[in-house]
C-alpha positions in Angstrom: 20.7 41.0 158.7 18.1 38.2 158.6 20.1 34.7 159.0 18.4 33.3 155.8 19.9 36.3 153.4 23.1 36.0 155.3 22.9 32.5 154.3 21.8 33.3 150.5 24.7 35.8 150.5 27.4 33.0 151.9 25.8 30.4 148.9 25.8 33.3 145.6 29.3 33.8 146.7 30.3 30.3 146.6 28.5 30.3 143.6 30.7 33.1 142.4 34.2 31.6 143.4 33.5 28.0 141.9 32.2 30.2 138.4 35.7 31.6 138.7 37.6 28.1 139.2 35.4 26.2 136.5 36.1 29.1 134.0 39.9 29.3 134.7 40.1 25.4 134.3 38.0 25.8 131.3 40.3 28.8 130.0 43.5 26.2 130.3 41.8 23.0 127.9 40.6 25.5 125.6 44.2 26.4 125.0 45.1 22.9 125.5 43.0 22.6 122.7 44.2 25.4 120.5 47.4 24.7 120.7 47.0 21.1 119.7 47.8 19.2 123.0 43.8 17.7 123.5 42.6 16.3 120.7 40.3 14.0 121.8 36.9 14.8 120.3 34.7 13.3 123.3 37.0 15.5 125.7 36.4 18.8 123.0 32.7 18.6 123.2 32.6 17.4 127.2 34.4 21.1 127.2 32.1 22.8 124.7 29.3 21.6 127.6 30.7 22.5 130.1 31.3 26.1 128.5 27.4 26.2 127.4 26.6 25.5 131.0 28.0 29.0 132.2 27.0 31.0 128.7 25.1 33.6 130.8 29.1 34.9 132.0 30.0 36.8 129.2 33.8 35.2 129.4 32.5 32.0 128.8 31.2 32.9 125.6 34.8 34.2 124.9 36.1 31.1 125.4 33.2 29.7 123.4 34.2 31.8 120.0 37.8 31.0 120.3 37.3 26.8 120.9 34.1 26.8 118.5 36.4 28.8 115.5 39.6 26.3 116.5 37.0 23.0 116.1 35.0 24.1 112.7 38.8 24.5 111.3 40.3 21.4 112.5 37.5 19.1 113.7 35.0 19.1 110.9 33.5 16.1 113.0 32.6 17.7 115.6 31.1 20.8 113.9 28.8 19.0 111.5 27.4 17.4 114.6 26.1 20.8 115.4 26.3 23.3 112.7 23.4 25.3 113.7 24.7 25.6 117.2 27.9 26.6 115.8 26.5 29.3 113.3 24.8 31.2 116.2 28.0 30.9 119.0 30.5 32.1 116.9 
């Protein structure tokens, strides 16, 4: 195998394990969230970025529909900041 694909192979699956750590962090604050224990609304929508960052991995966008049906609920705030965004990712 060429040393450059071998190379490209080594980064993608980095890539993959650090996808799987950031989404099982994320998976923890968004219950964190849901079940009341962050309530911070700077530290909600830093999570809500984060989330968007990875939206092409379909269990982000899980995540994305639970938090983003929790926050139009219970942080009216935060969802009239972006109500369009929230109409189309939940």
């Amino acid at each position: 195998m060429n040393p450059a694909h071998e190379k490209l192979q080594d980064l993608l699956a980095q890539r993959n394990t650090l996808t799987d750590q950031i989404w099982l962090q994320c998976d923890k604050l968004v219950t964190a969230v849901l079940e009341g224990k962050i309530t911070e609304e700077t530290v909600i929508q830093d999570i809500m970025d984060v989330i968007m960052d990875f939206y092409e991995d379909e269990r982000f966008r899980l995540l994305d529909s639970r938090l983003c049906r929790y926050v139009y609920k219970h942080f009216p705030k935060i969802a009239s900041t972006c109500p369009n965004m929230l109409r189309l990712r939940c």
